[in-house]
DSSP file (Angstrom, degrees, kcal/mol; ACC not computed):
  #  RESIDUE AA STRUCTURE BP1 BP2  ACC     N-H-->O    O-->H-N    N-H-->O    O-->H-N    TCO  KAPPA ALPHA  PHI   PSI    X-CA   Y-CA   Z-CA
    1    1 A X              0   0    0      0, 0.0     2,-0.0     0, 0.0    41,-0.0   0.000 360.0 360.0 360.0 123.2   46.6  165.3   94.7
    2    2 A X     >  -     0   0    0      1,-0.1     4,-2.4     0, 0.0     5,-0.1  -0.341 360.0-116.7 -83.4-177.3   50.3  164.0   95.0
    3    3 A X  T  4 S+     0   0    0      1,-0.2    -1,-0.1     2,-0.2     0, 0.0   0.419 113.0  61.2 -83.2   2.7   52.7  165.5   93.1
    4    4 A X  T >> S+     0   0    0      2,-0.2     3,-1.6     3,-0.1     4,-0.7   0.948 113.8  44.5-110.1 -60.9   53.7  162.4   90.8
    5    5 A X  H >> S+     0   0    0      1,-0.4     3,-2.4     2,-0.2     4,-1.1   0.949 111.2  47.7 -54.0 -65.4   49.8  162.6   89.6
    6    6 A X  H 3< S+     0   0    0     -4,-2.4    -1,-0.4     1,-0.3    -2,-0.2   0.239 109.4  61.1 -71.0  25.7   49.5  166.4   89.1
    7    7 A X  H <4 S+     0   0    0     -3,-1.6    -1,-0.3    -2,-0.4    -2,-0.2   0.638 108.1  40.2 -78.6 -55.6   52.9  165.8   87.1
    8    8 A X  H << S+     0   0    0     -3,-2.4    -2,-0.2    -4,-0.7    -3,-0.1   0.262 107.5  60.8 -98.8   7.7   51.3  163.5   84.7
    9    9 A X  S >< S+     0   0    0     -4,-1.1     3,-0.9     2,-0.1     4,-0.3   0.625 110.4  42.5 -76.8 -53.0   48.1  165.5   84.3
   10   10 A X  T 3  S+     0   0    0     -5,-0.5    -2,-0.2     1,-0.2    -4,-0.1   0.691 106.4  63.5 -86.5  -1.2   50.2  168.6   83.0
   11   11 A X  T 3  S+     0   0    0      1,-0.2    -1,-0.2     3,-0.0    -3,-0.1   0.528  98.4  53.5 -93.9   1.5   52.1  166.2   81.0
   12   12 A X  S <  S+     0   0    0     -3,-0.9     2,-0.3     2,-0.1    -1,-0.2   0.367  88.0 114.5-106.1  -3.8   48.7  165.3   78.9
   13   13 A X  S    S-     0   0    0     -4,-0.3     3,-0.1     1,-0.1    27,-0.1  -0.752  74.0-111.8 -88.7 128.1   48.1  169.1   78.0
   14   14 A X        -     0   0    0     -2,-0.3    47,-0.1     1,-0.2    -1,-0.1  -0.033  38.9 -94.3 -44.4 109.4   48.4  170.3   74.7
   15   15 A X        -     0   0    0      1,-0.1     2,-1.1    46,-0.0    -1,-0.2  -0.185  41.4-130.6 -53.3 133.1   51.3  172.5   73.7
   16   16 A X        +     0   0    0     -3,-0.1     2,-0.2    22,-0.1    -1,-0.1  -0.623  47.3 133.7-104.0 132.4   50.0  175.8   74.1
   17   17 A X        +     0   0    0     -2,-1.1     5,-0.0     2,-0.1     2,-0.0  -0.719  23.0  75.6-133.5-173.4   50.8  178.5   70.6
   18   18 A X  S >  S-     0   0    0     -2,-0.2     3,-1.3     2,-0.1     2,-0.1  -0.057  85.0 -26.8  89.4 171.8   49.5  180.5   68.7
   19   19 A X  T 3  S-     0   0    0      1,-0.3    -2,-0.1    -2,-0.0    15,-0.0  -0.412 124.5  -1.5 -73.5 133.3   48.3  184.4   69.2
   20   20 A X  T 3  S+     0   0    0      1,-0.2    16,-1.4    15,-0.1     2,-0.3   0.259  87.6 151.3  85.3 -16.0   47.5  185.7   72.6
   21   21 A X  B <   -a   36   0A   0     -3,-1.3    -1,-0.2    14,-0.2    16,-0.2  -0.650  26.1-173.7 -71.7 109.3   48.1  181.7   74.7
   22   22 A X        -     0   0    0     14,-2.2    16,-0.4    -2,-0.3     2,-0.2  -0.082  32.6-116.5 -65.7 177.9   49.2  182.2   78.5
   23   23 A X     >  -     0   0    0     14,-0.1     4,-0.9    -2,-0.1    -1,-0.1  -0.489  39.2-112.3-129.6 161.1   50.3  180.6   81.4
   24   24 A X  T  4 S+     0   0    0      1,-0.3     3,-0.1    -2,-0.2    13,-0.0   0.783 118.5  55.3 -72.5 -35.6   47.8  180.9   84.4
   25   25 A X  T  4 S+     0   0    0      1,-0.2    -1,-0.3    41,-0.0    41,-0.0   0.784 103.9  46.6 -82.0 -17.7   50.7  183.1   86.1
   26   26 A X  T  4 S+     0   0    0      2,-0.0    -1,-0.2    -3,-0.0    -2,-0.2   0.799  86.0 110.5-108.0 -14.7   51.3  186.0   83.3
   27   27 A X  S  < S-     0   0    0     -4,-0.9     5,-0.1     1,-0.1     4,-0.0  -0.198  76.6-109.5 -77.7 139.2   47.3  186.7   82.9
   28   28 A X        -     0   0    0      3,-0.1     2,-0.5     1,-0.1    -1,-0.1  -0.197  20.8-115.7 -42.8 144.1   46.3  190.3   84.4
   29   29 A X  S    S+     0   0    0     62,-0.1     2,-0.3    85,-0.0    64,-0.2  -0.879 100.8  30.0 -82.6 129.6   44.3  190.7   87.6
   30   30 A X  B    S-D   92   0B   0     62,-4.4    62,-4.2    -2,-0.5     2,-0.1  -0.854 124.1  -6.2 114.3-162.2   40.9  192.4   86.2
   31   31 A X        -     0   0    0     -2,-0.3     2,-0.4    60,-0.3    60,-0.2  -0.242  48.4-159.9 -69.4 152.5   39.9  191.4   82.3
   32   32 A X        -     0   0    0     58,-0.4     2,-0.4     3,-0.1     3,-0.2  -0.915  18.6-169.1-149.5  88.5   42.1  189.3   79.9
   33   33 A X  S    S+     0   0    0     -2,-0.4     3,-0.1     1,-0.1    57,-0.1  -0.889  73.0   7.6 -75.9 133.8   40.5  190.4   76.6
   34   34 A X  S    S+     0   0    0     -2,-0.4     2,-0.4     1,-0.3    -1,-0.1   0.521 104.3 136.4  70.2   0.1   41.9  188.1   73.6
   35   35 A X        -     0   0    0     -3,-0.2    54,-0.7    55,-0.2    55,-0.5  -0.774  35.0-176.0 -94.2 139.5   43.4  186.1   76.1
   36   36 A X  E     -aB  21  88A   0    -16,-1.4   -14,-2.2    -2,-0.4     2,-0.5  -0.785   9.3-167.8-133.5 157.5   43.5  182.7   76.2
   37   37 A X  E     - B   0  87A   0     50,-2.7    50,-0.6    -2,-0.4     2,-0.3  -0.978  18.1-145.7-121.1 134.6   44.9  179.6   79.0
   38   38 A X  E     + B   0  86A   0     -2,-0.5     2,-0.3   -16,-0.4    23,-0.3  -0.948  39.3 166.0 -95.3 105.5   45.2  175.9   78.2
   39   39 A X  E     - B   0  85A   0     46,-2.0    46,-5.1    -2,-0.3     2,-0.5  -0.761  29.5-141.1-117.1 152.9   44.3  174.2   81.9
   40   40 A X        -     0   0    0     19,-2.9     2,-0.6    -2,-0.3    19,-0.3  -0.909  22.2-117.7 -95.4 123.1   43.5  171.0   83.0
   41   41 A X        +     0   0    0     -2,-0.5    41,-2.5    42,-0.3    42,-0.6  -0.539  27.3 176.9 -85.6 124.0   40.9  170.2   85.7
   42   42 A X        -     0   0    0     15,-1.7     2,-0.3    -2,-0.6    40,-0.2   0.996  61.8 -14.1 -85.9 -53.4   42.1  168.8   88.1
   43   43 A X  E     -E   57   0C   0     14,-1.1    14,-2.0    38,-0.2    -1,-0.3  -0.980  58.2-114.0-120.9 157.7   39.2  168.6   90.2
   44   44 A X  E     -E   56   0C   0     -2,-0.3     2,-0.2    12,-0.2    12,-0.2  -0.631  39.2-124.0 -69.5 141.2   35.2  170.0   90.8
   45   45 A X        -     0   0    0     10,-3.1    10,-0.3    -2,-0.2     2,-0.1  -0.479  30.8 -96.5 -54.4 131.8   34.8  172.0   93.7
   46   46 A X        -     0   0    0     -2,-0.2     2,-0.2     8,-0.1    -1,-0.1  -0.431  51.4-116.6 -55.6 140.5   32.1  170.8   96.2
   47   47 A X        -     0   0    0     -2,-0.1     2,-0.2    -3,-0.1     7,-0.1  -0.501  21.4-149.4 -61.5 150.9   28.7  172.9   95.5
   48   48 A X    >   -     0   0    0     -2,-0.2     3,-2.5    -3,-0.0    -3,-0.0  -0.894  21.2-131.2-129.4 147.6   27.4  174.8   97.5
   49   49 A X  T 3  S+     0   0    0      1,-0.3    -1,-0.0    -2,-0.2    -2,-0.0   0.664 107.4  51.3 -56.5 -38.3   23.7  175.8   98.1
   50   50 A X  T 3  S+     0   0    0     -3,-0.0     2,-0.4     2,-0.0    -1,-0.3   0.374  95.9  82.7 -91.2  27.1   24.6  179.7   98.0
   51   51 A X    <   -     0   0    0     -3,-2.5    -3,-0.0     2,-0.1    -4,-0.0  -0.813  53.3-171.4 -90.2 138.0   26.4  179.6   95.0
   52   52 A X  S    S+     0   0    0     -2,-0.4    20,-0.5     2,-0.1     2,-0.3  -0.160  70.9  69.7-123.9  49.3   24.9  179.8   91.4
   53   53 A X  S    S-     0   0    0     18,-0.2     2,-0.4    20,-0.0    18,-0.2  -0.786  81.2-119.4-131.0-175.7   28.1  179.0   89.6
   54   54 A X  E     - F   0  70C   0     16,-2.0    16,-1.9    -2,-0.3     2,-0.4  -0.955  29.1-156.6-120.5 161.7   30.2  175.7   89.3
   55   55 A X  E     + F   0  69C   0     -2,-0.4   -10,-3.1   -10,-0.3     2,-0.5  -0.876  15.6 171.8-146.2 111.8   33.6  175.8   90.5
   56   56 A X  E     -EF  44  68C   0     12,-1.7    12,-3.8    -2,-0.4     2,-0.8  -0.879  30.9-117.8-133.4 151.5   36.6  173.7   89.7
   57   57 A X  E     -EF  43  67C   0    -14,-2.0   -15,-1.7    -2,-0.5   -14,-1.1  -0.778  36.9-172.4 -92.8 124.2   40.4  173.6   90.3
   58   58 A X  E     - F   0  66C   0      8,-1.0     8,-0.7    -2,-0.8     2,-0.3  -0.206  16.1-161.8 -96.7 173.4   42.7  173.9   87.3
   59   59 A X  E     - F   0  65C   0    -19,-0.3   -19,-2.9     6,-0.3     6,-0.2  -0.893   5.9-155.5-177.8 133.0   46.3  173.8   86.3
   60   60 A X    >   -     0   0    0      4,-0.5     3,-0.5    -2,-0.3   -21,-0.1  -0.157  47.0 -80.8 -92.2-166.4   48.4  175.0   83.2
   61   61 A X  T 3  S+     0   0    0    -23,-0.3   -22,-0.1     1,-0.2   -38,-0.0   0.279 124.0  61.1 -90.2   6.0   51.6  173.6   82.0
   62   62 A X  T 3  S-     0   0    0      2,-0.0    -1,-0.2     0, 0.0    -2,-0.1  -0.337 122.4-100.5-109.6  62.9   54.0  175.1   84.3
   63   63 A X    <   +     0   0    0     -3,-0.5     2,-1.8     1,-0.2    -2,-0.1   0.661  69.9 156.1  56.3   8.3   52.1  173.4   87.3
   64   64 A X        -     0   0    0      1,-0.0    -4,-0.5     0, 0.0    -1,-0.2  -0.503  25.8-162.1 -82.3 103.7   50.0  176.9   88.2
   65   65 A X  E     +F   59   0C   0     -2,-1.8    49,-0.4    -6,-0.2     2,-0.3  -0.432  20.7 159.7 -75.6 158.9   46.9  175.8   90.0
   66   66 A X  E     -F   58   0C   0     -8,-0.7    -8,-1.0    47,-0.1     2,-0.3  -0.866  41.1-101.4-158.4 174.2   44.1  178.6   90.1
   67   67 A X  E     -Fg  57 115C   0     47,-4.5    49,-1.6    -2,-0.3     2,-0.4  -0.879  30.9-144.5-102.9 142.0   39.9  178.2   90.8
   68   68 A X  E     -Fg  56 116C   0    -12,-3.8   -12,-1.7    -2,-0.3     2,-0.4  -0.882  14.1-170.8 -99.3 144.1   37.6  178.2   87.8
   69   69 A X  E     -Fg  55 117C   0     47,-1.5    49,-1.5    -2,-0.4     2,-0.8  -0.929   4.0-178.5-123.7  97.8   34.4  179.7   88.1
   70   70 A X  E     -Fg  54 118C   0    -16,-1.9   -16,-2.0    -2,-0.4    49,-0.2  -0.715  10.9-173.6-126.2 115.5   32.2  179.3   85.4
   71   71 A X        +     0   0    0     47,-4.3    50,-0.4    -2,-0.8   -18,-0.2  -0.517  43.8  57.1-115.8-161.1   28.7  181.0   85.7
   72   72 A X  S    S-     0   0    0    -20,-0.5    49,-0.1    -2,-0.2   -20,-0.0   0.430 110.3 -58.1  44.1 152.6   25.1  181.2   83.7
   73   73 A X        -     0   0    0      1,-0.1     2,-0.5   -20,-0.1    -2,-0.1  -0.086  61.5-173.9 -60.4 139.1   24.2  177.8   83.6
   74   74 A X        -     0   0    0     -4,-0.1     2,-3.8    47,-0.0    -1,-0.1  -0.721  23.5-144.6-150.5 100.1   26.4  174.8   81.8
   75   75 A X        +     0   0    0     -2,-0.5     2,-0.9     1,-0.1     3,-0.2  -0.187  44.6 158.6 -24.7  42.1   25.3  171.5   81.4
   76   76 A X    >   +     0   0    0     -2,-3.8     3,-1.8     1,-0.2    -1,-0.1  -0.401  21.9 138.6-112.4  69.3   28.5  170.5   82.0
   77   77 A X  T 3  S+     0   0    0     -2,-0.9     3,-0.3     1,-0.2    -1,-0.2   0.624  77.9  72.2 -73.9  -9.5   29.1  166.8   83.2
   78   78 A X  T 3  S+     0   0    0     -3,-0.2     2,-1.3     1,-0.2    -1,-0.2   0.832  71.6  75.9 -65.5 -28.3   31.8  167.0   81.0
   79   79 A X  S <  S+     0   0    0     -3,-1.8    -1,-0.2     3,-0.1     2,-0.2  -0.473  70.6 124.4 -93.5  56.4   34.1  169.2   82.9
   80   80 A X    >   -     0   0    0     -2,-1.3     3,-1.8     1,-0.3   -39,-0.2  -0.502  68.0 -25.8-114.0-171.3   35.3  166.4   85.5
   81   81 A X  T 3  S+     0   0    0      1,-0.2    -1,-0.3    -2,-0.2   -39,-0.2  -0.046 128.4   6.0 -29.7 125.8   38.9  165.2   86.3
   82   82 A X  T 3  S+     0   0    0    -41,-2.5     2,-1.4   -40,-0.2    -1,-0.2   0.374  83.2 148.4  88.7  14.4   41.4  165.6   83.8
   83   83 A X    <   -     0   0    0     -3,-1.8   -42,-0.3   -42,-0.6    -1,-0.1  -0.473  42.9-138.2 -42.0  58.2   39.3  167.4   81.4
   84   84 A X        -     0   0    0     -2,-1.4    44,-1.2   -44,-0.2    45,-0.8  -0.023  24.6-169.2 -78.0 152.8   41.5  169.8   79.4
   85   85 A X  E     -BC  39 127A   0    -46,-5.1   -46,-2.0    42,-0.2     2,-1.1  -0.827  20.8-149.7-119.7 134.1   39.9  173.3   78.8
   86   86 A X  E     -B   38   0A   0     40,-1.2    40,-0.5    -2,-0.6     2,-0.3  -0.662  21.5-162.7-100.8  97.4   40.7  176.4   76.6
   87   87 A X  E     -B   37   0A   0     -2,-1.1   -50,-2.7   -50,-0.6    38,-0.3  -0.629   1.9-156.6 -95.2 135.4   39.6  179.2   78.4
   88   88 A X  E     -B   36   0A   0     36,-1.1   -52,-0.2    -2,-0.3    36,-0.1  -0.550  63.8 -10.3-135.9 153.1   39.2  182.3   76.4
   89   89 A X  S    S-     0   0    0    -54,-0.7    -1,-0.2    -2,-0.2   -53,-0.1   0.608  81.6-165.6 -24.2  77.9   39.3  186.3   78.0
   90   90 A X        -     0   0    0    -55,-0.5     2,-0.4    -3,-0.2   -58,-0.4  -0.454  26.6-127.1 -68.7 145.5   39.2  185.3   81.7
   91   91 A X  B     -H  117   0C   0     26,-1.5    26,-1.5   -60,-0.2     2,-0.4  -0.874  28.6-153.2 -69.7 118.7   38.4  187.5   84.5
   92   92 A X  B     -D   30   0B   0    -62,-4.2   -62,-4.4    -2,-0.4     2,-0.4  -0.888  16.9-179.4 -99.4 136.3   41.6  186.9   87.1
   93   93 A X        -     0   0    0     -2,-0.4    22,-2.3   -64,-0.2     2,-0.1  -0.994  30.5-136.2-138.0 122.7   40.7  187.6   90.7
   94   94 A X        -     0   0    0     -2,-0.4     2,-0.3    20,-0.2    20,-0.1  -0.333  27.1-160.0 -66.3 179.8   43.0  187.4   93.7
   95   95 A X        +     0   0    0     18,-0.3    18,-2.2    -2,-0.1     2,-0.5  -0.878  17.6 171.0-160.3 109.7   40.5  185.4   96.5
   96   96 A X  E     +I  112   0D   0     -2,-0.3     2,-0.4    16,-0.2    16,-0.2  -0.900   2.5 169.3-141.4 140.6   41.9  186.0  100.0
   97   97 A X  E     -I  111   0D   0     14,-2.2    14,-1.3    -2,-0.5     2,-0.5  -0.976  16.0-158.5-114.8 135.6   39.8  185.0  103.3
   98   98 A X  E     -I  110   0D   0     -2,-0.4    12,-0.2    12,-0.2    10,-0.1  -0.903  39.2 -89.6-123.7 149.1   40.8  184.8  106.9
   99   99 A X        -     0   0    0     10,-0.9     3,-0.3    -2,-0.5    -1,-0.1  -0.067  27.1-139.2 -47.7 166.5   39.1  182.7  109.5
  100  100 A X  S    S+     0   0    0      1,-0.2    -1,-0.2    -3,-0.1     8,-0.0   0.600  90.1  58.4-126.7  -3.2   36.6  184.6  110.9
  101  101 A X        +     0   0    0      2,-0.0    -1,-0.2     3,-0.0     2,-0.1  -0.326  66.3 166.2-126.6  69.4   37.3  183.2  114.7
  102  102 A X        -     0   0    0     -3,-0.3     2,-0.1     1,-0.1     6,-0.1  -0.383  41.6-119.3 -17.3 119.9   40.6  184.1  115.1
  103  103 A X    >   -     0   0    0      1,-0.1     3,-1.4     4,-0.1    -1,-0.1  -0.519  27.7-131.6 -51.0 143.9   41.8  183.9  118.8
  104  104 A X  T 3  S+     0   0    0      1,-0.2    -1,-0.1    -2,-0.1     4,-0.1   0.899 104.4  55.0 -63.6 -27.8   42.8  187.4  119.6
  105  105 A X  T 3  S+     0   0    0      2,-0.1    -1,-0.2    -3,-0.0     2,-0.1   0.536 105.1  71.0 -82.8  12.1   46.1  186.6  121.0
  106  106 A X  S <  S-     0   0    0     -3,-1.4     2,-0.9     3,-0.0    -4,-0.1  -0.289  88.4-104.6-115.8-158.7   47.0  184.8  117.7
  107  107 A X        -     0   0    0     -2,-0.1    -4,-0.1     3,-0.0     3,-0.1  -0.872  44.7-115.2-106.0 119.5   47.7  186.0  113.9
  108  108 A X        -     0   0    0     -2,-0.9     2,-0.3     1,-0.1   -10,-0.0  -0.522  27.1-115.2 -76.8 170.4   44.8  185.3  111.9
  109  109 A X        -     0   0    0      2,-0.0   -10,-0.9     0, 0.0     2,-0.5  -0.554  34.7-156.1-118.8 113.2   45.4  182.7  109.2
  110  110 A X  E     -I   98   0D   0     -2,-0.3     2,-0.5   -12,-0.2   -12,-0.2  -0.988   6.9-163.0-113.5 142.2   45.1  184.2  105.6
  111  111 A X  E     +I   97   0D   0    -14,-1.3   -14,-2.2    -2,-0.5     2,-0.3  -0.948  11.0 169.2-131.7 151.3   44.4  182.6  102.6
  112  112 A X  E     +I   96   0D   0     -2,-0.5     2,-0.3   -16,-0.2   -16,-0.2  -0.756   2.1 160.9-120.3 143.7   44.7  183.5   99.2
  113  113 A X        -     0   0    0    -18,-2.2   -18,-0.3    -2,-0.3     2,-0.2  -0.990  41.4 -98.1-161.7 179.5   44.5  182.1   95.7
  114  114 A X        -     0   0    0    -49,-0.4   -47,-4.5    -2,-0.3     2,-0.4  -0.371  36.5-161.0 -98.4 148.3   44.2  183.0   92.3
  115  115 A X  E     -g   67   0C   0    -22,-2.3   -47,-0.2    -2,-0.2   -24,-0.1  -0.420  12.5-152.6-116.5  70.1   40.4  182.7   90.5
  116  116 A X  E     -g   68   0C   0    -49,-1.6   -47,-1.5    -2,-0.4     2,-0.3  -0.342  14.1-156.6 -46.5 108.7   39.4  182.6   86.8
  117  117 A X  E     -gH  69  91C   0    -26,-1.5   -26,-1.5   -49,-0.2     2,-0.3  -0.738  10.5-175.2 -80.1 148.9   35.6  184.2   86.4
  118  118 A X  E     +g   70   0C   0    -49,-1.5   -47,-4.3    -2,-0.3     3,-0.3  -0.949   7.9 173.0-143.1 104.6   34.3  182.7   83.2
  119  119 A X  S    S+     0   0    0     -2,-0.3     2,-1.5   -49,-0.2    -1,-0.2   0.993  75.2  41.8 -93.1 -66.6   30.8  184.6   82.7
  120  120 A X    >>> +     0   0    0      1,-0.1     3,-7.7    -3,-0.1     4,-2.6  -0.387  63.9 171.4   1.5  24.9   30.1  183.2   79.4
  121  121 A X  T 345S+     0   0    0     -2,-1.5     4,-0.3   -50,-0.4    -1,-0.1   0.753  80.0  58.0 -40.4 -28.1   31.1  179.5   79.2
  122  122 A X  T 345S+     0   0    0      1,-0.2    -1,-0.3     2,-0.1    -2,-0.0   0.793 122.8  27.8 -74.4 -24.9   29.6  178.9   75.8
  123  123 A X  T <45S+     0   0    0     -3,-7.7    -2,-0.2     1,-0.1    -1,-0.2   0.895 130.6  32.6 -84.4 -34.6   31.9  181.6   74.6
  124  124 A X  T  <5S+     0   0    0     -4,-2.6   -36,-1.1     1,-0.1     2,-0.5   0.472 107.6  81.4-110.2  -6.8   34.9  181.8   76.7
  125  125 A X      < +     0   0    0     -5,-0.5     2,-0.5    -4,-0.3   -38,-0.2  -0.863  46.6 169.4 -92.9  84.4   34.9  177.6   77.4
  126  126 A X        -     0   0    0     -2,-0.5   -40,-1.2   -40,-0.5     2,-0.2  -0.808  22.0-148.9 -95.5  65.5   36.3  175.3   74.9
  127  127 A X  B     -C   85   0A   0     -2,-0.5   -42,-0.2   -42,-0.2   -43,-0.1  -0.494  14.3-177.5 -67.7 112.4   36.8  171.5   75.9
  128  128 A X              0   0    0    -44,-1.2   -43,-0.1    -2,-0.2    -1,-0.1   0.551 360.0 360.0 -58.7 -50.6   39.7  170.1   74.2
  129  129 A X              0   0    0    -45,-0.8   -44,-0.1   -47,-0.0    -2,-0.1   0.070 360.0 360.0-177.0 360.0   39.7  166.6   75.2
């Protein structure tokens, strides 16, 4: 996604007020009770066969991308590009992985990013436009 795009993506999102509305960045690692994000999707995540969730990458309005994770089943054809979502007492999860063939003589390669679990989509899941 160049930056020009994922500019004008966060420029369609809904000023976010009212009691309890974050940014992707100030939300707790652990439980968010009473907390809520306005994100955009930017895109779905490829499936895969050992997953039973769907998984999509998001962005607030100060440009913080994070993964969504939305589990129990959701009919959700809805929830493609540019989708904006109000997501309501997210789990926040660091994610970090390192390759898992590493040369020895080198430094393995970490990567990390941040993960909204959403156990509850009919509850915690609000599509906005």
């Amino acid at each position: 996604l160049k930056p020009k795009r994922l500019a004008a993506l966060v420029g369609e999102l809904p000023e976010a007020s009212g009691p309890a509305c974050s940014r992707l960045s100030t939300l707790s690692y652990g439980a968010n009770a009473n907390e809520r994000v306005i994100v955009k999707v930017v895109a779905p995540l490829p499936p895969h066969p050992s997953r039973l969730h769907q998984s999509f990458a998001v962005v607030d309005a100060d440009e913080t991308m994070a993964a969504l994770s939305v589990h129990s089943a959701l009919g959700n054809e809805e929830l493609s590009r540019g989708v904006t979502l109000e997501v309501s007492s997210p789990m926040r999860i660091r994610v970090e992985a390192q390759h898992w063939e590493t040369p020895q003589s080198a430094e393995p390669l970490t990567v990390a990013y941040d993960l909204l679990r959403i156990e509850r989509p009919s509850k915690q899941l609000r599509v906005l436009c």
